[in-house]
C-alpha positions in Angstrom: 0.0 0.0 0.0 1.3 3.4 -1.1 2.1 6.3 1.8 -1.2 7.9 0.3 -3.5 5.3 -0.1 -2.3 4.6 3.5 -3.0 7.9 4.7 -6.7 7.2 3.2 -6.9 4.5 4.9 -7.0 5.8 8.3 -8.6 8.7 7.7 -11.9 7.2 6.6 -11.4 4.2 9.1 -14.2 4.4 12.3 -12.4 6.2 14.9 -11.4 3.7 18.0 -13.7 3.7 20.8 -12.6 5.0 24.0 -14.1 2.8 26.2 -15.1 -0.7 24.5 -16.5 -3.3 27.0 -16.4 -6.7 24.9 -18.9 -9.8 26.1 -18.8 -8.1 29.9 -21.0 -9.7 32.3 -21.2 -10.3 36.4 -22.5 -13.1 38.4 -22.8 -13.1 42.3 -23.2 -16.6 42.4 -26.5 -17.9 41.3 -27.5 -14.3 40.3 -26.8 -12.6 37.2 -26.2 -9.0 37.7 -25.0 -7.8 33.8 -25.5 -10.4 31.3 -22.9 -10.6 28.5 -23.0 -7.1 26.6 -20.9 -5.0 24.5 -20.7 -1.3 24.3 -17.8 1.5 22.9 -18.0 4.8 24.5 -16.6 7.5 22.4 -13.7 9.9 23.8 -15.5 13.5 24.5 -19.2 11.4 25.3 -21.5 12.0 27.7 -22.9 8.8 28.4 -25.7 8.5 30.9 -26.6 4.5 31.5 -29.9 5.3 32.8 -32.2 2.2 34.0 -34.4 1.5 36.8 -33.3 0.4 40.3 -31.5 -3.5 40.4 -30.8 -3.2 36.9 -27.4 -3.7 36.4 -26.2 -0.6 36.0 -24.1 0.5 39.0 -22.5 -3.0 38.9 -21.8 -1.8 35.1 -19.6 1.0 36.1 -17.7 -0.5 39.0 -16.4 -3.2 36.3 -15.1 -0.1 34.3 -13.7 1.5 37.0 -12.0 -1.5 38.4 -13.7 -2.0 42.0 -15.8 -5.2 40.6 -14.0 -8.1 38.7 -16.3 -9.5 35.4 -17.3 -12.9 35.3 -16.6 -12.8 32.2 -15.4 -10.4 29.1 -13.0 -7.9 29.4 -12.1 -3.6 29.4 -10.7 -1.7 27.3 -9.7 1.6 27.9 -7.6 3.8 24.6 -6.7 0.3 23.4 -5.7 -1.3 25.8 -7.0 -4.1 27.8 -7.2 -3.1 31.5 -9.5 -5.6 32.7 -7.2 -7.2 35.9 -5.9 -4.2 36.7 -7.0 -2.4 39.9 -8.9 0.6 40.3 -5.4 2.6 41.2 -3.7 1.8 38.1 -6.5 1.9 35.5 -6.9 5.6 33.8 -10.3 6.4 35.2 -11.7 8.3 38.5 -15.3 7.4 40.5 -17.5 10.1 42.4 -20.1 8.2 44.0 -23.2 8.7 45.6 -22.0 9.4 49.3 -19.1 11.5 48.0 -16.3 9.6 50.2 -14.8 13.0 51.3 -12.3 12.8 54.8 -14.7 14.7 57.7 -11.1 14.9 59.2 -9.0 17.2 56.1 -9.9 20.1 55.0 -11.6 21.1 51.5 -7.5 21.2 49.9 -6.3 18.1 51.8 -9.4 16.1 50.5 -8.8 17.6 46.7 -5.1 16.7 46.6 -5.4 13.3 48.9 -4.6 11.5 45.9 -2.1 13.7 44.5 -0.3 13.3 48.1 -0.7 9.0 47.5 1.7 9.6 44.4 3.9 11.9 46.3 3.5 14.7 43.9 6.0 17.7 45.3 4.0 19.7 47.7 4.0 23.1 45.4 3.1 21.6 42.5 0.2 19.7 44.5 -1.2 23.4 45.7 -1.0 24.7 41.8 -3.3 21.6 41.4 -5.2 22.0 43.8 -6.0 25.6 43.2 -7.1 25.0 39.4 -9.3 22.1 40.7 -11.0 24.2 42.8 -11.6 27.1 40.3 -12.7 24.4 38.0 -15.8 23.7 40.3 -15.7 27.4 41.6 -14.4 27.0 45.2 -12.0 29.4 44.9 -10.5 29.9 48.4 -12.0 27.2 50.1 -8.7 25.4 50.1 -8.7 25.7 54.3 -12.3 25.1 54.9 -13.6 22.4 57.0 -15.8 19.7 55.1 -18.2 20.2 57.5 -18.9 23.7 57.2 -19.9 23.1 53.6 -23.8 22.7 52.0 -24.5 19.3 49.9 -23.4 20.8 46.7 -20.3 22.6 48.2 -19.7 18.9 49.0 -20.6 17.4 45.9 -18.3 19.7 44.3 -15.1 18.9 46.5 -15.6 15.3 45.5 -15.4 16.0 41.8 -12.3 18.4 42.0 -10.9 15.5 44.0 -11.6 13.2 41.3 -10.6 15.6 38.3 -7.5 16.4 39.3 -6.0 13.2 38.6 -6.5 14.1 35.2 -8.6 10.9 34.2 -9.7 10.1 30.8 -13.0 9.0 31.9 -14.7 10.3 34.7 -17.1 7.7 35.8 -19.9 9.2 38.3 -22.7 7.2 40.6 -25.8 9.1 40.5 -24.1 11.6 42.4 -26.6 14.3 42.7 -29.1 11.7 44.1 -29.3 13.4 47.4 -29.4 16.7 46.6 -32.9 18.6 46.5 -34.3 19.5 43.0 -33.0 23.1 42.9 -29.4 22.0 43.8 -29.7 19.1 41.6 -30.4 21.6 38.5 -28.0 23.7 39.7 -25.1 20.9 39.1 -26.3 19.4 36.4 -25.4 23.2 34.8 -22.4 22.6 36.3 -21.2 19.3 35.0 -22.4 20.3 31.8 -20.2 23.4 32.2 -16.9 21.0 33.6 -16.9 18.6 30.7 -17.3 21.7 27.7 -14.0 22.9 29.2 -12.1 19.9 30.1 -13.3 17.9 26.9 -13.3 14.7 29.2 -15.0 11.7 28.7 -17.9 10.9 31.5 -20.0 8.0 32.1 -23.0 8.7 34.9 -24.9 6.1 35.9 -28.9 7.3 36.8 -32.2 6.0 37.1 -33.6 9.6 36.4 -34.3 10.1 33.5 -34.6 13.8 33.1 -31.3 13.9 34.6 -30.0 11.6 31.5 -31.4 13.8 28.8 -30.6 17.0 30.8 -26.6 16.2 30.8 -26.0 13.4 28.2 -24.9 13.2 24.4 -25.6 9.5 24.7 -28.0 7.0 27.0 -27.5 3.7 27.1 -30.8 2.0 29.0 -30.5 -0.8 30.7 -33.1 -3.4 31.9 -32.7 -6.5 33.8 -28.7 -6.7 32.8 -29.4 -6.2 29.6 -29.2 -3.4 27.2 -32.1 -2.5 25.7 -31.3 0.5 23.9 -28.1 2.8 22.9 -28.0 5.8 21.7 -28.8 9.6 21.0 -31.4 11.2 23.5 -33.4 12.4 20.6 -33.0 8.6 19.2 -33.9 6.9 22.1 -37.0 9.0 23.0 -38.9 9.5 19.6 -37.4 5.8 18.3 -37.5 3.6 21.6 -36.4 0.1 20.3 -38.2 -2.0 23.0 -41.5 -1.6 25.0 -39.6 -1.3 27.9 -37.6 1.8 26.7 -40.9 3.2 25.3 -42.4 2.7 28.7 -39.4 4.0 30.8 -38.2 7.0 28.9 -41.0 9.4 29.2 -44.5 9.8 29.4 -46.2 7.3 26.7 -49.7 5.9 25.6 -49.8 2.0 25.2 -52.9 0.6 23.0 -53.8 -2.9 22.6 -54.3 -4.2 18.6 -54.0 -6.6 16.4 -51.7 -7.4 13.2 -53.1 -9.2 10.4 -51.5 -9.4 7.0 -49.2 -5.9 7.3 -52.3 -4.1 8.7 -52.6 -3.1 12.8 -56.6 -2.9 13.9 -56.2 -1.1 17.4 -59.2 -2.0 19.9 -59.5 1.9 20.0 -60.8 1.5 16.9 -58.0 2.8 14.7 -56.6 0.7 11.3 -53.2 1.5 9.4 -50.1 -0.4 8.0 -47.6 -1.8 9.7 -45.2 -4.2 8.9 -44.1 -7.0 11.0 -45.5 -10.4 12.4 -49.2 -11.8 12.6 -50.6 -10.9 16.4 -51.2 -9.3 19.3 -49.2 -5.6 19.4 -48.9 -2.8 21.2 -48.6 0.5 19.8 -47.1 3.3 21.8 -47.6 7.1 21.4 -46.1 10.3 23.0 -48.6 12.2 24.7 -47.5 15.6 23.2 -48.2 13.8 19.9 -51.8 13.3 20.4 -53.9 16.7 19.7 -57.9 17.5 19.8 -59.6 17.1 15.9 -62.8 16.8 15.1 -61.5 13.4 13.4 -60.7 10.7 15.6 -61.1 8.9 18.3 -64.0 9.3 20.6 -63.2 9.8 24.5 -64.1 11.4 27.8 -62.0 13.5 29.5 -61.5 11.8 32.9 -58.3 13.5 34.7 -56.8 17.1 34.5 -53.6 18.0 35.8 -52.1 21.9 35.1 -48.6 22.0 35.0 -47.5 25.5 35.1 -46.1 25.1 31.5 -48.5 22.1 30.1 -52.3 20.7 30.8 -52.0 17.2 31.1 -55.6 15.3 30.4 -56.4 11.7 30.4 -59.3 10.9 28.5 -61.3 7.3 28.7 -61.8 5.4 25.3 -64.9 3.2 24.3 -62.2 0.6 24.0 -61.6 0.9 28.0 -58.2 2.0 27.4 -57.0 5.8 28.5 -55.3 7.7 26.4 -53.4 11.1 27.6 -52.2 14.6 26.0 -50.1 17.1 26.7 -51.0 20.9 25.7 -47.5 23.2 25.9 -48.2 26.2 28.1 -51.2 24.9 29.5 -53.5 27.0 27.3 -56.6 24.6 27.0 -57.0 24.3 30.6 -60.0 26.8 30.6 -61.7 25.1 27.1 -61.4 21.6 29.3 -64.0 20.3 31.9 -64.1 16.9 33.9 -66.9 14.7 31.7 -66.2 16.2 28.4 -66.6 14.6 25.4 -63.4 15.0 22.6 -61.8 13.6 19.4 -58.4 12.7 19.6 -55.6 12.1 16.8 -52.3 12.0 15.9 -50.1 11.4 13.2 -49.4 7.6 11.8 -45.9 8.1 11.8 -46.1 9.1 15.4 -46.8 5.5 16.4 -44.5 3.1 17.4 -45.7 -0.3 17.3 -44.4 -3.5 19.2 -45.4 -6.9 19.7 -47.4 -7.6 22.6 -45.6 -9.3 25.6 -47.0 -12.4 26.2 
């Protein structure tokens, strides 16, 4: 091969995953935590791994960081396979949950404890120190105690103790779980904020899923040790691959059908194409997606809940089934009454359809 048809080469070939986790799984004995799964992490991602409690996904993260050993498969991290190494030697950093801070140090001595392990010169470790701190602007907090600071003073110490060891992933356990909903907003801004100016990888495990679409370029959801989807928050919302993720990822609608011969009959009373398998389906819709025509769907308005920015109604089909919609800005709330009688549509396209679970 010629120098330029080399040069070609490599710059049309897929770019090498960061992180690649190849046929990784965990047993605890009898119990299967993470069944065998692959998945490449991108350097520069945000990658939530968002699932619901006992799914897997904490367990997920410990193997990449190092502090749980795989049953089976292996870690890579830039290439290379780090799989038996310990969480000291392997090129990542964890913030968990409980933040782990020293009550005993103060705010500098916890930032640079592991700075100190490696016996980095004390002068140098105080430069660090310093631009960790104005990183997660605590600027001159350096001599504080830990417990003279709030739950997001906190929070903050932990990550400037975990980014300045420079990692190239930054792997994070729902750590804004027990802060209160303002706080919680406020550092989602921030680690949004820390990874545009770093240009780090981060992988943050959560079972909220605003959270995941709030921070993340990519969500990876996880069911049962499994995953069930991968992908772009846009992607994974508006295309959910599974009933599951349909279900889990944001409001949706579920009505019972039928598939005969290409063609879905709904028990709502609906009929339109779709490919795929003779039998019993589901097919799932967005509630922002369904709208008020004089075409469609007869039902009764059962449930309304104002949201400040939305009107939420539920509205009860012949079929038995409810179906619900969401108005932006909450400007049908006076035009809406408990007992009303309405058409409701929506767009073919706008349905996803699955078969039923049996």
């Amino acid at each position: 091969m010629t120098a330029l048809a080399e040069a070609a080469a490599l710059a049309t070939a897929p770019a090498r995953p960061l992180v690649a986790l190849r046929g990784l799984a965990k047993r605890f004995g009898g119990l299967t935590a993470v069944h065998p799964l692959d998945l490449e992490i991108a350097a520069g991602d945000f990658c939530a791994i968002l699932g619901p409690s006992g799914c897997g996904k904490s367990t997920l993260l410990r193997m990449i960081a190092g502090f749980a050993e795989p049953s089976a498969g292996r870690v890579e991290i830039g290439g290379r396979d780090v799989t038996r190494l310990g969480p000291e030697t392997r090129p990542t950093n964890m913030v968990f949950q409980s933040y782990g801070l020293f009550p005993h140090l103060t705010v500098g001595q916890n930032v640079g404890f592991g700075l100190a392990l490696r016996r980095t010169p004390v002068a140098q470790t105080a430069g660090r120190v310093a631009e960790a701190l104005r990183l997660v602007r605590l600027e001159g907090f350096e001599e504080r105690p830990i417990d003279a600071l709030s739950g997001g003073q906190q929070q903050r110490v932990a990550l400037a103790r975990a980014l300045i060891l420079r990692p190239q992933v930054l792997l994070l356990d729902e750590p804004l779980a027990a802060l209160d909903l303002k706080l919680r907003q406020a550092m989602q801004e921030e680690l949004r904020r820390i990874h545009r100016e770093i240009g780090g990888t981060f992988v943050f495990v959560t079972h909220d899923q605003t959270e995941a679409f709030a921070l993340a370029n990519r969500i990876v959801v996880m069911n049962a040790g499994r995953i069930e989807q991968a992908g772009a928050p846009e992607q994974v919302y508006r295309e959910p691959a599974s009933l599951f993720v349909a279900g889990f990822v944001g409001e949706a609608n579920v009505l019972a059908g039928r598939r005969e011969g290409g063609v879905v009959a709904l028990d709502a009373g609906l009929r339109f194409p779709a490919a795929g398998p003779d039998g019993p389906v589901c097919a799932v819709l967005r509630p922002e997606r369904v709208r008020r025509s004089a075409l469609g769907v007869e039902g009764r308005i059962v449930e309304l809940v104002f949201l400040g920015d939305a009107l939420r109604a539920t509205a009860e089909l012949a079929s038995g089934e409810t179906l619900r919609l969401r108005e932006p800005d909450g400007r049908g709330a006076a035009s809406f009454r408990i007992g009303d009688a309405v058409r409701l549509a929506w767009d073919p396209g706008d349905l996803r359809v699955f078969e039923a679970e049996r």
